[in-house]
VMD Tcl script that draws the C-alpha trace (Angstrom):
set ca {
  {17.63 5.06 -16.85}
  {15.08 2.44 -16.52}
  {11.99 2.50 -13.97}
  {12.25 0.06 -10.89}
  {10.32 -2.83 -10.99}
  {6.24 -2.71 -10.21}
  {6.33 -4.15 -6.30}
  {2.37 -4.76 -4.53}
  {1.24 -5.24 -1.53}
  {-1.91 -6.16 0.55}
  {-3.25 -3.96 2.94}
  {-5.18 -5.99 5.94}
  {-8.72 -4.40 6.17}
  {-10.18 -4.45 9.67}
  {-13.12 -6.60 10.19}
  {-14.95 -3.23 12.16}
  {-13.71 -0.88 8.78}
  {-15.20 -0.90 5.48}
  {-12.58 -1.37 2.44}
  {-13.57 2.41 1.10}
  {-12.34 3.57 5.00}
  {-8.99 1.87 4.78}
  {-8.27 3.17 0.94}
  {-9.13 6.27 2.22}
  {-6.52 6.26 5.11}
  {-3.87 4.38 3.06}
  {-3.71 6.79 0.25}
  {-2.81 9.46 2.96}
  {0.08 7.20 4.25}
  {1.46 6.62 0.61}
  {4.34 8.73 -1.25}
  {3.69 10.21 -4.49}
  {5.35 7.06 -5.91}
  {3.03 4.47 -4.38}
  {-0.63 4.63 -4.42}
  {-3.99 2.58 -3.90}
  {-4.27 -0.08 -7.14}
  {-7.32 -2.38 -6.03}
  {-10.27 -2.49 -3.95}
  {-11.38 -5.77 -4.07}
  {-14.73 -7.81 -4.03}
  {-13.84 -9.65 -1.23}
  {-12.56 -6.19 0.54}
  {-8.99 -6.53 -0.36}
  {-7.03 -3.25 -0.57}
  {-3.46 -3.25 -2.86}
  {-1.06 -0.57 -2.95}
  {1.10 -0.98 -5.82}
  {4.19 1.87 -7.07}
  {7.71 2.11 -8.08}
  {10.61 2.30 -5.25}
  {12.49 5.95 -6.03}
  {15.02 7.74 -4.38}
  {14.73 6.14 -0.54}
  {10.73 5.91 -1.14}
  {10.72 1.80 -1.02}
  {7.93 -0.20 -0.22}
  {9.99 -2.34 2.44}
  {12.07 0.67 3.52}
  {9.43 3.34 3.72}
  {5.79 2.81 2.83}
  {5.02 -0.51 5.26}
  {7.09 0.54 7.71}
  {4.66 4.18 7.33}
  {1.37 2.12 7.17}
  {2.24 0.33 10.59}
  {2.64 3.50 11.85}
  {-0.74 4.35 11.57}
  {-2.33 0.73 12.69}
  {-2.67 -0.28 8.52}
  {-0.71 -3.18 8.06}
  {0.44 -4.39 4.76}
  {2.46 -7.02 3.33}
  {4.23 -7.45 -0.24}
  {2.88 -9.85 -2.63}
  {3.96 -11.04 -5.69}
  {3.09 -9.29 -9.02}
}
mol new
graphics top color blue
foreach p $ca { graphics top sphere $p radius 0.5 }
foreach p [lrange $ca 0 end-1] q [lrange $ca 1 end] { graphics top cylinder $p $q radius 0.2 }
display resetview
């Protein structure tokens, strides 16, 4: 069986939260599947992960973020 494809996404930081704050509170949000990949220089946060069994990035883990006022949108790899 071969492992779905690597999918990313950007996570909108706040201008009133620090990067660390929002990794902090993402990786909470974030199935064992998914999980913080890069806190940029310029405070950009990226998720990155595998979709598995009904854990997808579209399906599940944005949809999850919103939830909790973190907003996130999939990028190309």
């Amino acid at each position: 069986m071969t492992e779905a494809p690597l999918r990313l996404a950007l996570v909108a930081v706040p201008e009133d939260e620090s990067a660390e704050t929002v990794c902090e509170k993402v990786a909470n949000y974030l199935p064992s599947n998914y999980s913080v990949a890069v806190r940029s220089p310029d405070n950009a946060v990226f998720i990155s992960g595998h979709d598995q069994a009904g854990w997808t990035l579209d399906g599940y883990v944005i949809p999850r973020l919103a939830s909790g006022l973190l907003f996130a949108k999939e990028v190309s790899a």
